[in-house]
N, C-alpha and C positions, 0 to 999 in steps of 0.2 A: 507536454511531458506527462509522464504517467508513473505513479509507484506503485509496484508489485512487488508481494510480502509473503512467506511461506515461516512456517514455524515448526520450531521440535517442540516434543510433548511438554517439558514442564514447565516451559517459558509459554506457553498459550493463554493465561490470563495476565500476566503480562504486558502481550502485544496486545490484549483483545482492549486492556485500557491506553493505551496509545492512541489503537483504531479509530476508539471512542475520542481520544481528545480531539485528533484529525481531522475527524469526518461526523462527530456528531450523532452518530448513532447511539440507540439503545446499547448496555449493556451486554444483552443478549446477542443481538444482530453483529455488535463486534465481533462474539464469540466465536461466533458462528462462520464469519468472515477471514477472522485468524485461522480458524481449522481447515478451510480449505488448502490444497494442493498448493496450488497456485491461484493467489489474489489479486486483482487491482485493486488497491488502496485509493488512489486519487487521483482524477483524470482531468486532461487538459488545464492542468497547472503551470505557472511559470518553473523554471528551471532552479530558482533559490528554495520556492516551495516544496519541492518536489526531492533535494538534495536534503531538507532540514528533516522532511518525512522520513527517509531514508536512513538519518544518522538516528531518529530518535526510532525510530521501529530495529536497527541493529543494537540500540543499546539495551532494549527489551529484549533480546534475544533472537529475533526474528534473519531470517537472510532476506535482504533487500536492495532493491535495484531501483533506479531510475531509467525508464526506459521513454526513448523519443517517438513517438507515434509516427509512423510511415506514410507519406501523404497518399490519398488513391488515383491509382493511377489512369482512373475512368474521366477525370478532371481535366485531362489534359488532353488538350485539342486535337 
C-alpha cells in the first residue's frame, strides 16, 4: 500500500509536520513534499499503516488516499 497526499495552501505546514512524523524527514524536505501536486507519502506499507497515515494527514488538512500498488504485469509468465 501506498499514501498519496496533496494539500491547500494554509494547511501546508501542517501536513509538512505530519510528513515529518511519518517518514522522518527533515523539516524542510517535508515541506517540500506537502507542496507538491501530488505526493506519495509512504510506500509499500501494510494496509493499517497506510489507513492511520491517511486519517492523520486528513486531519492536517491535506486530501488523502490510500492507494494499493498494481502488481507488474511483466511477472507473469
Amino acid at each position: 500500500m501506498s499514501c498519496a497526499s496533496r494539500t491547500h495552501g494554509s494547511s501546508t505546514l501542517d501536513v509538512a509536520q505530519v510528513v515529518r512524523r511519518l517518514t522522518g524527514l527533515s523539516l524542510w524536505r517535508s515541506e517540500a513534499l506537502a507542496m507538491q501536486v501530488s505526493a506519495v507519502i509512504l510506500d509499500g506499507v501494510p494496509q493499517e499503516d497506510a489507513d492511520a497515515a491517511v486519517t492523520a494527514l486528513r486531519e492536517a488538512g491535506a486530501q488523502a488516499e490510500a492507494r494499493e500498488r498494481p502488481k507488474p504485469d511483466f511477472l507473469k509468465p
